[in-house]
C-alpha positions in Angstrom: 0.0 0.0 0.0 0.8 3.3 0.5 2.8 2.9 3.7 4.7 0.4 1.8 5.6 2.8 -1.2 6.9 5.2 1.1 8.9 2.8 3.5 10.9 2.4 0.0 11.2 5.5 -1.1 12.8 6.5 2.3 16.6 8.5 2.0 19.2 6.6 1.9 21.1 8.7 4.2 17.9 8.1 6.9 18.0 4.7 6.3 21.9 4.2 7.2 21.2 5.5 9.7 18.6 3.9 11.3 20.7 0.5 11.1 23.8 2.1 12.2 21.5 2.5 14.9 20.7 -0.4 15.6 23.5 -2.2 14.5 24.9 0.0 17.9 22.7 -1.2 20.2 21.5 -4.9 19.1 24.3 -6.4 17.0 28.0 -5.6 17.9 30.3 -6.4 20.3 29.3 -3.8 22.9 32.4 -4.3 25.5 34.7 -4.2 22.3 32.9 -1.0 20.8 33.1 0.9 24.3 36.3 0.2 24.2 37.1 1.0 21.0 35.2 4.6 22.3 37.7 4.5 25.4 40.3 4.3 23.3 39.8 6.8 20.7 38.7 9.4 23.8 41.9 8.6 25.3 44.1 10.0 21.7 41.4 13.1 21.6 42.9 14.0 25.5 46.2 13.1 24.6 46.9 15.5 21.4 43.7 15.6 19.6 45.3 18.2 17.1 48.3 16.3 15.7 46.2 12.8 15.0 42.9 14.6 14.0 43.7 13.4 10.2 44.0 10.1 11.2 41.2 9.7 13.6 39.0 11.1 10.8 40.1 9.1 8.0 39.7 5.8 9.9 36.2 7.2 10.6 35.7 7.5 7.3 36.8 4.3 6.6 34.7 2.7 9.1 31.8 4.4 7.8 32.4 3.5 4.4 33.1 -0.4 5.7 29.6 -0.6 7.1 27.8 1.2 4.1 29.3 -1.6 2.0 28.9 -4.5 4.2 25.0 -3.6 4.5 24.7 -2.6 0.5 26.6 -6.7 0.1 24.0 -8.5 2.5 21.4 -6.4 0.5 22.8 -8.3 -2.7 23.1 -11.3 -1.1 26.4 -11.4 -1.8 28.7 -14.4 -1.8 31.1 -14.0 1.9 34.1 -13.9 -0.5 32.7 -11.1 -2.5 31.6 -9.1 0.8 34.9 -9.4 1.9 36.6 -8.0 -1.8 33.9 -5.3 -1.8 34.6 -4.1 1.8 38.2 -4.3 1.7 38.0 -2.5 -1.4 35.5 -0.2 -0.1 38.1 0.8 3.4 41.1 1.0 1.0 39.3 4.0 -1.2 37.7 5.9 1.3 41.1 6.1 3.5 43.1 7.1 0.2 40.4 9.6 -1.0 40.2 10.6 2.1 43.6 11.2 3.6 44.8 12.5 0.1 41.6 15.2 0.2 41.8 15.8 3.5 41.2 19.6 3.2 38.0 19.3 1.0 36.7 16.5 3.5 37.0 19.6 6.3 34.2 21.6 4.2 32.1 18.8 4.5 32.4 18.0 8.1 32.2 22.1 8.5 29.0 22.1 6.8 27.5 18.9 8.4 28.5 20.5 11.9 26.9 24.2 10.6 24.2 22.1 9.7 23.8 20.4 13.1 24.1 23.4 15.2 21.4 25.3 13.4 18.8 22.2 13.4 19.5 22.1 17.5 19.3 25.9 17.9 16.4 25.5 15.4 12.9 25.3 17.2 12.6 29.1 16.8 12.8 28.2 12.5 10.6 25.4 12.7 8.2 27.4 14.5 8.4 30.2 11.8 8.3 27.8 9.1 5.1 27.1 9.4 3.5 30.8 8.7 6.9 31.0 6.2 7.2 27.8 4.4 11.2 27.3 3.4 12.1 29.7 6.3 13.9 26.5 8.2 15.5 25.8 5.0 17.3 28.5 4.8 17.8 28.7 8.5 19.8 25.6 8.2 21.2 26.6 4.9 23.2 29.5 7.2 24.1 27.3 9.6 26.0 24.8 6.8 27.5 27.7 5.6 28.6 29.4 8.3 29.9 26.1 9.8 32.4 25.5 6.5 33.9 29.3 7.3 34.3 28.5 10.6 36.4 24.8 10.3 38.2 26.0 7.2 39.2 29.3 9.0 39.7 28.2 12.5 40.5 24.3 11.8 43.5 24.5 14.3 42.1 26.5 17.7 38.5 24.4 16.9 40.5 21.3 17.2 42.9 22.6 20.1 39.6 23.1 22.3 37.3 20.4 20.6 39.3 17.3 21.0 39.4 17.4 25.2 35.8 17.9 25.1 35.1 15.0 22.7 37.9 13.0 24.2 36.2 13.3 27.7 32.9 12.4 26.2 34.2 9.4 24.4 36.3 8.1 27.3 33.8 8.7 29.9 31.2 6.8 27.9 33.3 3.7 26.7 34.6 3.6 30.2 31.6 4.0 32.1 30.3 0.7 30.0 33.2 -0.9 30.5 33.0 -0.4 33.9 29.9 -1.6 34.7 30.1 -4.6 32.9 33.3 -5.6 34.7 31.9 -4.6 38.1 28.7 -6.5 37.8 30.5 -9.5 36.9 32.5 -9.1 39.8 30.2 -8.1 42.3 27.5 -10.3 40.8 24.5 -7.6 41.0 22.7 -6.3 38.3 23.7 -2.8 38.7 25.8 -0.4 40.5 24.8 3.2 41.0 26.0 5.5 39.3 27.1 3.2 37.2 24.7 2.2 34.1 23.2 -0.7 33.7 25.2 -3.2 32.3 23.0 -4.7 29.9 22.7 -1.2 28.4 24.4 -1.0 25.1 27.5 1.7 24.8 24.9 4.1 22.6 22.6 4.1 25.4 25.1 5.0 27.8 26.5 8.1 25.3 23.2 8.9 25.2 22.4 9.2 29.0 25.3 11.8 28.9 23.5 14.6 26.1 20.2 14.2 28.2 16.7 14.6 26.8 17.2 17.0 24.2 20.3 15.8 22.7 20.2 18.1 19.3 20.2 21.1 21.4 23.1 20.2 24.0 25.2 18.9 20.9 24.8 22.4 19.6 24.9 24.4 23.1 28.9 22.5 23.1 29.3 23.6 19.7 28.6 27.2 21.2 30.9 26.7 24.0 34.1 25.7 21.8 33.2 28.7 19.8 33.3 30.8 23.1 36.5 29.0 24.2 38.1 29.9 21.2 37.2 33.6 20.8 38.1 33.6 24.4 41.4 32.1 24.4 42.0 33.8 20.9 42.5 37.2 23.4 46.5 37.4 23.7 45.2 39.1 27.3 42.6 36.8 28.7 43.9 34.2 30.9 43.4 30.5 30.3 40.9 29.8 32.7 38.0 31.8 31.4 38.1 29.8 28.0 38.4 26.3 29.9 35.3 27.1 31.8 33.5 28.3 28.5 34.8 25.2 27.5 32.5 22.6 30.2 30.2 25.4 30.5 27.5 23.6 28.1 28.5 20.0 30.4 27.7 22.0 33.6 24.3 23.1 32.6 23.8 19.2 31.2 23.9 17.9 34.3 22.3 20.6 36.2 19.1 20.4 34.0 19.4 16.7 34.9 19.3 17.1 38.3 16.9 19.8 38.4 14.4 17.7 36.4 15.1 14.8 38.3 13.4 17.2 41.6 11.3 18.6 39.5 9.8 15.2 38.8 8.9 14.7 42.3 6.7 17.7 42.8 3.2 17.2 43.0 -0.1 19.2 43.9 -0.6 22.5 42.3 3.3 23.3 42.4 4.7 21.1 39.4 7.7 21.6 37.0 7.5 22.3 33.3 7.1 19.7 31.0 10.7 19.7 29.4 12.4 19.2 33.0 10.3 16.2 33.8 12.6 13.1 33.2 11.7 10.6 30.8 10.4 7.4 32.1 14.0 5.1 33.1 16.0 8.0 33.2 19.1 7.3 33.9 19.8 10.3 35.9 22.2 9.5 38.4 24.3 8.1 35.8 24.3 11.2 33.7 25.1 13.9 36.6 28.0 11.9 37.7 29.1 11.3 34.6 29.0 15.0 33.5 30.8 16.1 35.9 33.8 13.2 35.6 33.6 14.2 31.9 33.9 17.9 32.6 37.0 17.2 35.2 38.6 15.4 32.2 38.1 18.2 29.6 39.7 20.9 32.3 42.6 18.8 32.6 43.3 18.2 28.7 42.2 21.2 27.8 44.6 22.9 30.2 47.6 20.8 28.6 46.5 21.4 25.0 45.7 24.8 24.9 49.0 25.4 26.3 50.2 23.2 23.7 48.4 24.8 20.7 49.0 28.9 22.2 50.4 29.7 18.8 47.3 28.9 16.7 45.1 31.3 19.2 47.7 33.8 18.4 47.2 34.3 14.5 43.6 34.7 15.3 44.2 38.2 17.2 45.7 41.3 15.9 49.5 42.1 16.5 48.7 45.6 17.2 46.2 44.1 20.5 48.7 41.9 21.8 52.0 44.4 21.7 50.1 47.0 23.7 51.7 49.8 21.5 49.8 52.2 19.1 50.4 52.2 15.0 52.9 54.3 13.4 51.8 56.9 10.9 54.2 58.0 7.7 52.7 60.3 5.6 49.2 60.2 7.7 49.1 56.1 6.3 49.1 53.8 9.3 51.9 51.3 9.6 53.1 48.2 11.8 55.4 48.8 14.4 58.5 47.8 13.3 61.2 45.4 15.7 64.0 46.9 17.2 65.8 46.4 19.6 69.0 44.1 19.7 69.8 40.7 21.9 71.3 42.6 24.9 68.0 44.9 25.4 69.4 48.4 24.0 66.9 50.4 22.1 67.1 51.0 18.0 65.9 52.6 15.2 66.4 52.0 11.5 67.8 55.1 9.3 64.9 56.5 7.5 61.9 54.9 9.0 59.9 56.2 11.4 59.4 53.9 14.6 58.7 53.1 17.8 60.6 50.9 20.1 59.5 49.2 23.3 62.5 49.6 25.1 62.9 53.5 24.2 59.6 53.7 25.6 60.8 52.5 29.1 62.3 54.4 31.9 
């Protein structure tokens, strides 16, 4: 029927995804895919900038592997011929993309832009129903604005990104890991904080974003931003830009918690709607693990923005970092121009108008 037709004509794209999906939760390995996550969060903390091209092409790979190991079942493929096709399949997709690694960046910018605007989106949508196309375009910014941003700022992104994805991923794989291994031990179904361990490592990722996952996947998009412009300030201190940094964990696990008491309120005093937990809620997992993955962004974050200092510094002006006003020759605004020589003494260059930090002291 009808239902039938459309089931068929459904998006590729949607459909991969919906047995990625499940493939997450019902098929694989879960203690070897949480700690595949462990793993992966653990590089992100470590230096997150220097093996971001390698990270991402072995995503890609991986995505590409399971595209073509569901397309082969589709077929009904021979196993031999699954296996050619998906070796195949990895091999192209790491080449293509390690070799085009800077055009892969727009794409990832604009599925990121893309992202950010559908989870700061409910505004649009709301719009877009007096204004048909008005979301469209909403989101059409957003992609665009997302490519300027990663092409432009690829470095400082990833200098304050990769702690915060690095704490998410460990946190997650280890908090699975954990529980599985303590219940075994302990022999008890659960231990609190600790998930559940017959929940699946997407489940307990998921526990971490909250209810409205969209919207906290963009409100930490809008937290790196704020790191960065933050740390991009030759003048501003570290510490502001780490605490822009978790800001957006923070207020994760304080909605948490503050749904989880507004759930108990009953009579004529109740909470709004989008506090109230969902039934199941695994909320003492997701405040504690908040706040373990906000203790092990600080601590990355503090190493690799320290680390990375000199690609926050291209992003400011010379002239707000040296303190000291432009020259003027001819009423045309220069640089200032170094002087100065190895044993501190002051000096000019014949000819050319200039100002010298040391003549200016005492």
């Amino acid at each position: 029927g009808l239902e039938g037709l459309q089931d068929s004509m459904q998006s590729p794209v949607l459909e991969y995804r919906d047995r990625l999906g499940a493939w997450l939760r019902e098929d694989c390995s879960q203690p070897a895919l949480a700690l595949a996550a462990a793993v992966a969060g653990a590089l992100c903390l470590w230096s997150g900038p220097r093996l971001w091209q390698g990270l991402f092409t072995g995503c890609a790979a991986a995505a590409a592997a399971g595209i073509a190991c569901y397309e082969s079942r589709q077929l009904e493929l021979a196993v031999v011929a699954q296996t050619i096709v998906l070796v195949q399949a990895v091999v192209v997709a790491a080449a293509a993309t390690w070799k085009g690694f800077e055009g892969t960046q727009v794409v990832l910018g604009a599925a990121l832009g893309g992202v950010g605007a559908y989870g700061f989106g409910g505004w649009a949508r709301f719009v877009d129903a007096h204004a048909p196309g008005f979301a469209l375009a909403w989101y059409s910014v957003g992609m665009a604005c997302g490519v300027v941003v990663v092409t432009s700022w690829r470095k400082p992104l990833l200098a304050a990104l990769a702690p915060l994805l690095g704490g998410f991923l460990l946190v997650s794989g280890g908090g699975a890991l954990a529980s599985r291994g303590l219940a075994s031990l302990a022999d008890q179904a659960s231990l609190v904080p600790l998930p559940p361990p017959t929940l699946p490592w997407a489940g307990v990722a998921s526990a971490l974003l909250g209810r409205d996952r969209a919207c906290v996947l963009a409100l930490n998009g809008l937290c790196v931003g704020l790191a960065v412009a933050v740390q991009a300030n030759g003048r501003t201190p570290r510490p502001p830009a780490i605490a822009f940094l978790v800001l957006g964990v923070l207020a994760t696990a304080a909605v948490t918690l503050l749904g989880r008491e507004c759930g108990q309120l009953d009579g004529r005093l109740q909470g709004p709607k989008w506090l109230e937990p969902e039934d199941g809620d695994l909320w003492q997992w997701s405040v504690c693990g908040c706040l373990l993955w906000s203790a092990t962004t600080v601590a990355s974050a503090w190493r690799q923005l320290d680390q990375h200092e000199e690609a926050f510094t291209g992003l400011a002006s010379p002239l707000a970092v040296s303190n000291l006003p432009a020259g003027y020759f001819n009423n045309v605004p220069f640089g200032i121009v170094p002087c100065g020589t190895p044993h501190g003494n002051g000096g000019r260059y014949t000819g050319v108008p200039s100002r010298c930090a040391a003549d200016a002291e005492p």
